[in-house]
C-alpha positions as CSV (number, residue, x, y, z in Angstrom):
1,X,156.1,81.5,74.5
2,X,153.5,81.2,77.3
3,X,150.1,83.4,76.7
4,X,150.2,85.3,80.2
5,X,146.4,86.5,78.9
6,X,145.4,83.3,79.2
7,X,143.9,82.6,83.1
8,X,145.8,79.6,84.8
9,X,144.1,76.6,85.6
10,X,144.5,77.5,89.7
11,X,143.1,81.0,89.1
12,X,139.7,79.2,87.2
13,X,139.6,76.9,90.4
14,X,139.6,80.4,92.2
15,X,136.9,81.8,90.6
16,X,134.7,79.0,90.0
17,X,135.0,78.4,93.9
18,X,134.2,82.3,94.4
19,X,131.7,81.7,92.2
20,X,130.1,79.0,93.9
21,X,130.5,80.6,97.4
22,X,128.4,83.4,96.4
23,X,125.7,80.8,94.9
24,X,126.0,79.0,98.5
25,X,125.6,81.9,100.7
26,X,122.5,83.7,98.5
27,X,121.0,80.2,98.8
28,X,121.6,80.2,102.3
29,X,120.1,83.7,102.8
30,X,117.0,82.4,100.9
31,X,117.0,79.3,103.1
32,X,117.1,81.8,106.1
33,X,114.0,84.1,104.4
34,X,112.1,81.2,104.3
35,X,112.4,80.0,108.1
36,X,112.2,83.2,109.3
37,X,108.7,82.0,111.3
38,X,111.7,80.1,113.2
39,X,112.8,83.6,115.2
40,X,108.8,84.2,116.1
41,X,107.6,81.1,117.3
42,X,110.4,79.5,119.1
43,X,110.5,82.5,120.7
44,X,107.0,82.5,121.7
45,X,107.0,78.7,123.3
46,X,110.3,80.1,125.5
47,X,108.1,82.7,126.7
48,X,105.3,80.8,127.3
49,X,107.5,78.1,129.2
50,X,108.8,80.6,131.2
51,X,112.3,80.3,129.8
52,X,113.3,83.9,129.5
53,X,111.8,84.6,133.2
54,X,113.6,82.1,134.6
55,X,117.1,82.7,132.8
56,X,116.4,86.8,133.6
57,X,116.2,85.5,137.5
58,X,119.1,83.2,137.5
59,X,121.8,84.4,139.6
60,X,124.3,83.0,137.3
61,X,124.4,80.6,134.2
62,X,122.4,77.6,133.9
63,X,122.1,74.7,132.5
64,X,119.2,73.5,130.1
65,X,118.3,70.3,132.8
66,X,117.9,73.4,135.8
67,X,116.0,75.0,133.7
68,X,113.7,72.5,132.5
69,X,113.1,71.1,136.2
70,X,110.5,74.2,136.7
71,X,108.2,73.2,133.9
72,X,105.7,70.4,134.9
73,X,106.4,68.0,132.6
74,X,105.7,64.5,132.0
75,X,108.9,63.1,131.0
76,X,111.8,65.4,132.5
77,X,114.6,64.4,130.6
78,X,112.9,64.4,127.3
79,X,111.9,67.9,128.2
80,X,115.6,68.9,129.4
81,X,116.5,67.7,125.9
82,X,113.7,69.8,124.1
83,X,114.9,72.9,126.2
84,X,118.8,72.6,125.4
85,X,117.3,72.6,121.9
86,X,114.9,75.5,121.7
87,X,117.8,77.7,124.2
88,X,120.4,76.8,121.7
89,X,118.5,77.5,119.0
90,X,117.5,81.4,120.7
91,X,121.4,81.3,121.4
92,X,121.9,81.7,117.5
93,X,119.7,84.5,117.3
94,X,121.0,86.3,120.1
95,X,118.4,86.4,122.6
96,X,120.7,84.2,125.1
97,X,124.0,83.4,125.5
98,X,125.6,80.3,125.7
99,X,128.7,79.1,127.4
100,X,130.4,75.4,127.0
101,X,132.9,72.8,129.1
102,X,134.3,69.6,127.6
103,X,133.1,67.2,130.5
104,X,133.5,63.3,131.1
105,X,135.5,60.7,129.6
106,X,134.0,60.7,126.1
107,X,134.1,64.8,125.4
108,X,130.6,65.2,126.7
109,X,129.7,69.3,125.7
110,X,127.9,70.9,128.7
111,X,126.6,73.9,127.9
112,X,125.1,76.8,130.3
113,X,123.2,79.7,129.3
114,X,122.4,83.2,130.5
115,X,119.7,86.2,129.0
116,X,121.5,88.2,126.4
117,X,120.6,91.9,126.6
118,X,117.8,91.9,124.7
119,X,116.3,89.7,127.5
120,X,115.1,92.6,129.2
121,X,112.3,93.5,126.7
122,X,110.5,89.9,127.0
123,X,110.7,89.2,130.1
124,X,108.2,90.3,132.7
125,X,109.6,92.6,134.4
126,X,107.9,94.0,137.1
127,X,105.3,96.0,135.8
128,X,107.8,98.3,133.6
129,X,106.5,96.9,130.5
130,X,107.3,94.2,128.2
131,X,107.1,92.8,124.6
132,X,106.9,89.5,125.8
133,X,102.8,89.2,125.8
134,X,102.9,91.1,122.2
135,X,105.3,87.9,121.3
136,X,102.4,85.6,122.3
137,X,100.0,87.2,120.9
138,X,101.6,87.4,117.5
139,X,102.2,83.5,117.3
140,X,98.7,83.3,118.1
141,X,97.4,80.6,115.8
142,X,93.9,83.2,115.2
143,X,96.1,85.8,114.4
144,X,99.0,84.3,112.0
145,X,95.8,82.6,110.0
146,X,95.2,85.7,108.1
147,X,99.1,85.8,106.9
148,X,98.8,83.0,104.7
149,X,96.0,84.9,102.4
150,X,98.0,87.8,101.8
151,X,98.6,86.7,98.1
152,X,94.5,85.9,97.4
153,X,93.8,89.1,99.7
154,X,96.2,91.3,96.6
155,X,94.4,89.6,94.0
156,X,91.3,90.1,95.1
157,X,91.2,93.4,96.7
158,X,88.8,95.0,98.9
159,X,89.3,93.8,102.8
160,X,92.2,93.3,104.3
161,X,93.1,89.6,104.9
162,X,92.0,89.6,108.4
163,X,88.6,90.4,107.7
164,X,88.3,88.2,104.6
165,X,89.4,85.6,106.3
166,X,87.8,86.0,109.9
167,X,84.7,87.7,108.4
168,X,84.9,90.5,110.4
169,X,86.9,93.6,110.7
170,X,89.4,93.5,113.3
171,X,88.2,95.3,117.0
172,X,84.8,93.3,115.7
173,X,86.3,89.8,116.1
174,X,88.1,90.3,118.9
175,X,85.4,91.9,120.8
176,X,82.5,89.2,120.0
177,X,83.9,86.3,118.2
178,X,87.1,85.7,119.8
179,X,87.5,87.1,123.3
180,X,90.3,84.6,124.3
181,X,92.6,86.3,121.5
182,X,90.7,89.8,122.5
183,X,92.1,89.7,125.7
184,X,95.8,88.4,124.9
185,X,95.9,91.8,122.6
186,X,94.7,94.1,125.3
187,X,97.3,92.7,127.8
188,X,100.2,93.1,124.9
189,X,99.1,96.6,124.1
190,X,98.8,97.4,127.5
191,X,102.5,96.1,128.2
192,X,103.6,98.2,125.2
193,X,101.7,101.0,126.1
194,X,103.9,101.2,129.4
195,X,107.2,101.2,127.4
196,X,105.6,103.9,125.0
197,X,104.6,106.2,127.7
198,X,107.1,105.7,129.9
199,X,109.7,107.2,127.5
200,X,107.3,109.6,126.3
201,X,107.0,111.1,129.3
202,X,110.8,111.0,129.9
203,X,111.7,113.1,126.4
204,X,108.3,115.0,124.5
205,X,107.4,118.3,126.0
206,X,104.5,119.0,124.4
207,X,102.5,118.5,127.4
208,X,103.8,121.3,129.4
209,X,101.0,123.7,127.5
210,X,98.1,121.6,127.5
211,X,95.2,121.9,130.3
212,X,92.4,119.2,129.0
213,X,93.9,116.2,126.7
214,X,91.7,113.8,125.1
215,X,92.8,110.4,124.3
216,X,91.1,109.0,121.4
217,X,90.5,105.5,121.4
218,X,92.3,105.6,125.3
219,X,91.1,101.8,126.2
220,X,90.7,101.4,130.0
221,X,92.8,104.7,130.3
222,X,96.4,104.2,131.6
223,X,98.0,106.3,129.3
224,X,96.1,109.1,130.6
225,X,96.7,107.8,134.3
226,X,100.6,107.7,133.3
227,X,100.1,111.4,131.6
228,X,98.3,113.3,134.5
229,X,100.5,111.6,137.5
230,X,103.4,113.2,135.5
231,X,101.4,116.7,134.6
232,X,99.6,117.4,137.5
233,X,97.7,120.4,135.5
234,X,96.0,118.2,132.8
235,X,92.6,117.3,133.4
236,X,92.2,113.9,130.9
237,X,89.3,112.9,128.8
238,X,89.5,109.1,128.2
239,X,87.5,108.7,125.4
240,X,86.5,105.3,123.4
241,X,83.5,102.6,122.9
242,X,80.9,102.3,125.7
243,X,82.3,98.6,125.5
244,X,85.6,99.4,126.6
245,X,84.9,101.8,129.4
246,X,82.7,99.5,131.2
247,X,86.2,97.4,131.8
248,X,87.8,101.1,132.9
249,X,88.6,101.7,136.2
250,X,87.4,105.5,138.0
251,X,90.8,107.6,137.6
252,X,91.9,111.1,140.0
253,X,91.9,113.7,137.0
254,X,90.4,111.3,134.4
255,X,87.0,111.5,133.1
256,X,85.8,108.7,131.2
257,X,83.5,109.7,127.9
258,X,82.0,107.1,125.9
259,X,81.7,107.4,122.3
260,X,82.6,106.5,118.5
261,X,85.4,108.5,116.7
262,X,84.3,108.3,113.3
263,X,81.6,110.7,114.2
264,X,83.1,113.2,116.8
265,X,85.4,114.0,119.3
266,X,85.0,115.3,122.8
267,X,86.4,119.2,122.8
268,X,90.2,119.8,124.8
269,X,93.1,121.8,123.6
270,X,95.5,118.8,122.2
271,X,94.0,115.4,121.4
272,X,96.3,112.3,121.4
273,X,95.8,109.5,119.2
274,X,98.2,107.3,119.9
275,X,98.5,103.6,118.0
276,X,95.5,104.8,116.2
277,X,96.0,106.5,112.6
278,X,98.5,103.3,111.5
279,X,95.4,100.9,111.7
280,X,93.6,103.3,109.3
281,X,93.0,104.2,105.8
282,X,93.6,107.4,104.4
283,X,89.9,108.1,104.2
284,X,89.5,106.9,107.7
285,X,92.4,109.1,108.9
286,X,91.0,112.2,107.2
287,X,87.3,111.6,108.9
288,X,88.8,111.0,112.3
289,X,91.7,114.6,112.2
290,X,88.6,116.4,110.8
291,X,86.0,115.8,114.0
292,X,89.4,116.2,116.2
293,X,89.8,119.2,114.4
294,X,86.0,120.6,115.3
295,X,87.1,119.8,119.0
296,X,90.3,122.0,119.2
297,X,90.3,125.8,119.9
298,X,92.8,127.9,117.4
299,X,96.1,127.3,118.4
300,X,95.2,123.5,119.6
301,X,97.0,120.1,118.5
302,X,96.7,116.4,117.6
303,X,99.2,114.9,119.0
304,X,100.0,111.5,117.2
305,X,102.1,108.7,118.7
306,X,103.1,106.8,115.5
307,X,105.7,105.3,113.4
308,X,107.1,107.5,110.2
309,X,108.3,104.9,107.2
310,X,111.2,106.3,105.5
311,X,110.7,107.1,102.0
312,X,113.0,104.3,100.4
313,X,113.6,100.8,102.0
314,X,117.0,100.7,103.6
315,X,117.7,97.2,104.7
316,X,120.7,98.2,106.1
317,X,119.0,100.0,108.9
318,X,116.6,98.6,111.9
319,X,114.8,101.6,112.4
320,X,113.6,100.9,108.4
321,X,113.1,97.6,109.3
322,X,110.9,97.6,111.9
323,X,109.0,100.5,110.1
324,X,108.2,98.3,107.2
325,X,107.5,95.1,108.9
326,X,105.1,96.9,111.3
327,X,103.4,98.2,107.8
328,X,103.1,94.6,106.5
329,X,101.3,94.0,109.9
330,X,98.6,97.3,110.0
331,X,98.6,95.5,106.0
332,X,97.3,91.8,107.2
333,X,94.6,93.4,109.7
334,X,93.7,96.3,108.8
335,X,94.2,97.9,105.3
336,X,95.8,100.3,107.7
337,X,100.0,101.4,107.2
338,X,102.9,103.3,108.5
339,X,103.0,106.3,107.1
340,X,106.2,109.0,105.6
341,X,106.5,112.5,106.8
342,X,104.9,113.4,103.8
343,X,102.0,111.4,103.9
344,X,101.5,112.9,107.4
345,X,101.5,116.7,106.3
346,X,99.2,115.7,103.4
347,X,96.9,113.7,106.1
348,X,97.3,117.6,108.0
349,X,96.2,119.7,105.6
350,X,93.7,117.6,104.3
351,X,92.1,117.4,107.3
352,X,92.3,121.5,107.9
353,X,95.7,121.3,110.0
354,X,97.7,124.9,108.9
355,X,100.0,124.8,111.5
356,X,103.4,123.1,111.4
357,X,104.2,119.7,111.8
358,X,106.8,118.6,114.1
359,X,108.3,115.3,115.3
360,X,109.8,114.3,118.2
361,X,111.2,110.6,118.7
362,X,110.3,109.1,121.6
363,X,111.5,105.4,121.9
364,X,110.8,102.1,119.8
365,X,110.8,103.9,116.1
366,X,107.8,105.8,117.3
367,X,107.7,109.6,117.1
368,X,105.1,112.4,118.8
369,X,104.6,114.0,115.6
370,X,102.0,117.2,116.2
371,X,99.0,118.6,114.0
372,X,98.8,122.4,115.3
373,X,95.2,124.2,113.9
């Protein structure tokens, strides 16, 4: 009599083939962990070649040989074949789309590609903003350099990687050692500052109360231009290094103050800090909400443009995604980091806030989250 306890030999071919196809595909995850620069880079040399302009401004689908035949190249076909490769390559990731006919006598594949959704945030597009210049800028070989010390930067302590590695903090390097790289950055926050404000303007309300805004750390003060076109009541205080405002054009409604955060704040009812508290530490965050805290009448606001981190990683969600890979990057430059709700009201109170704090999401995982004194 047959022991039916026993597993068959088919059903230990079963599992020892499950078994194995979970071994292959975690290997394959790890294998697609560790070429994950792939995404970034390839997609930086398409932007930089003018791939994802000219696919957005194709009428219909093209092929990799008319798209090629706009770069100035010295050997054209060797190009075209470079350019099927890099398109079919963004293909896989979803930034294009990709079509295919059997041709010619030997089953030739000729493929024809178009801009997949996504397209629209990297391509230029007339002055509404883009993410394409950020995606050059974080290729940048002076910027990706400080990446590979994360590990000595843990061990060691102190600095962030940036500065360890560069030997000076941040704004200080792009400002005096490296102005090629300092520029690139202005342009891509000034692209993403478009988006931002844009869609700030379209769903947060908490301008309708205020009369005098200062923006902290406002650059050459288009956020402020954006602001008091909308709210034609706002008189705007663009405030930031003498440095910066000698690049700033003159602004209806807009004066430009010059000035250093770290030691005070110009007065206004509601300040707006805006890409500002994530580059800083705790200590810096405190220092900055306390002199913006001297400058506000009872009843006044910060008004923070920011990310919020959720509490516990969910990898099953973008929005915690993005939240934590943005911290990894205010990590490498700054010793800054995205912060929780919670880490916000403690940064609040600490900083003499008693009013509530509120959020309101605006657009890209950022929120308009608001300090009242």
């Amino acid at each position: 009599m047959a022991d039916i306890s026993a597993p068959s030999p088919a059903n230990n071919t079963l599992a020892a083939n499950g078994a194995l196809d979970q071994e292959d595909e975690l290997c394959l995850q790890a294998q697609e962990l560790m070429l994950a620069y792939n995404k970034s880079l390839v997609l930086r040399a398409a932007i930089q070649l003018g791939l994802i302009d000219a696919l957005c401004a194709a009428p219909a689908a093209v092929t990799a040989d008319e798209i090629a035949r706009q770069i100035k190249a010295v050997d054209r076909a060797d190009t075209a074949a470079s350019v099927e490769r890099i398109l079919g390559y963004l293909a896989c990731v979803n930034v294009v789309r990709c079509s295919a006919e059997t041709t010619g006598p030997n089953g030739e594949v000729l493929r024809r590609y178009m801009p997949a959704p996504v397209c629209r945030w990297l391509t230029k597009n007339d002055g509404k903003g883009s993410l394409g210049t950020f995606a050059v800028f974080l290729g940048d070989p002076d910027h990706i350099l400080p990446w590979h010390h994360i590990a000595d930067a843990v061990v060691a302590g102190g600095p962030s990687s940036f500065e360890r590695i560069q030997g000076t903090p941040f704004f200080d390097y792009l400002g005096k050692k490296n102005q090629r790289l300092g520029m690139l950055f202005d342009d891509a926050m000034a692209d993403h500052s478009v988006i931002l404000v844009t869609k700030m303007l379209e769903r947060y309300r908490g301008f309708d109360d205020v009369r005098r805004l200062v923006d902290v750390g406002g650059g050459t003060g288009n956020t402020l231009r954006m602001i008091t076109s909308r709210y034609k009541h706002i008189t705007g205080v663009n405030y930031d290094l003498p440095q910066v405002l000698s690049q700033a054009p003159s602004i209806p409604c807009v004066e430009h103050v010059a000035g250093n955060m770290y030691e005070s704040v110009p007065s206004g009812d509601a300040v707006l800090l805006q890409w500002m508290l994530l580059m800083q530490t705790d200590e810096q965050c405190i220092t900055i909400l306390k002199n913006c805290h001297k400058a506000l009448p009872d009843g006044g606001k910060v008004i923070i443009i920011d990310g919020i981190r959720p509490e516990i990683p969910d990898p099953s969600s973008p929005a915690a995604r993005d939240a934590f890979s943005l911290d990894m990057c205010m990590f490498v430059l700054f010793k800054g980091k995205e912060r929780t709700e919670r880490e916000f009201t403690k940064l609040a109170r600490e900083s003499g806030f008693t009013g509530a704090v509120r959020t309101t999401y605006i657009f890209l995982n950022f929120y308009a989250i608001e300090f009242t004194k």
